[in-house]
C-alpha positions in Angstrom: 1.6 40.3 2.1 3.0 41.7 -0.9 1.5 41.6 -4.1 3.0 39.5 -6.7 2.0 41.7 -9.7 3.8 45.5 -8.5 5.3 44.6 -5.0 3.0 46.5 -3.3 1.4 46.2 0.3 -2.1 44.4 0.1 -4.9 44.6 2.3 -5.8 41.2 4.3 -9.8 40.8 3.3 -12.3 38.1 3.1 -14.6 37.5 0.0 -17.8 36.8 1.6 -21.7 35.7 0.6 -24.5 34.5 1.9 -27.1 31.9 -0.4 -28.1 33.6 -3.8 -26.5 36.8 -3.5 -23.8 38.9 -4.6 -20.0 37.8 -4.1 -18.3 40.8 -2.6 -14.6 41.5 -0.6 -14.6 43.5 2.8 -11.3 44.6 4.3 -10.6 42.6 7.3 -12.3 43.5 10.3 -15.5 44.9 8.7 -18.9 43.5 8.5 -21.9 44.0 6.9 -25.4 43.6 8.5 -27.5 43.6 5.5 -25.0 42.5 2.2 -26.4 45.5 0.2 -24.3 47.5 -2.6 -24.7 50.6 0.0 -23.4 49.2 3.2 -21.0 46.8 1.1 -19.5 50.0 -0.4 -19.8 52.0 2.7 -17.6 49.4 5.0 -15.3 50.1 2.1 -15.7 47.0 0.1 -16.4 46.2 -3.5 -19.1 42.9 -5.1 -17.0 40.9 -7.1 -20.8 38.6 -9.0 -23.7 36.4 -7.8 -22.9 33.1 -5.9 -21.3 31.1 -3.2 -22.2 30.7 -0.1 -19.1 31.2 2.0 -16.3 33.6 2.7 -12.5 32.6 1.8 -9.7 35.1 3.3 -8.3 37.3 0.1 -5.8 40.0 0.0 -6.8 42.7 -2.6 -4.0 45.2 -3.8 -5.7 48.7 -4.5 -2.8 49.6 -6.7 -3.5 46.7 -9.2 -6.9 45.6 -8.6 -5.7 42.4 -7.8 -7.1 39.6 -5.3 -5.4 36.9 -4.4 -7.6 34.1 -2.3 -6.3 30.7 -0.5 -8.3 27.9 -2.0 
């Protein structure tokens, strides 16, 4: 997918959480098995706040810092 704001390739994702802790984006294909900021960061995602208890598949675009997420 192309990013609507500079054109650019983005990176297919999910934003993920489990109950009462952090929202945060993994590229696609990697997991976490304890959603800390450490192995979040390490499997070369980012925590986006606090809440939510699912995951929704999101395309982030490094370039821009955008995320764009099918609701």
């Amino acid at each position: 997918m192309k990013c609507g704001y500079c054109n650019e390739r983005m990176e297919e994702g999910t934003l993920q959480s489990a109950a009462n802790r952090k929202v945060y984006y993994l590229p696609k294909g990697k997991s976490v098995p304890m959603a800390n900021k450490v192995q979040i960061e390490k499997a070369g995602g980012f925590i986006l706040s606090k809440g939510l208890s699912n995951k929704a598949k999101a395309f982030y675009c490094p370039k821009c810092s955008k995320i764009i997420i099918d609701i």
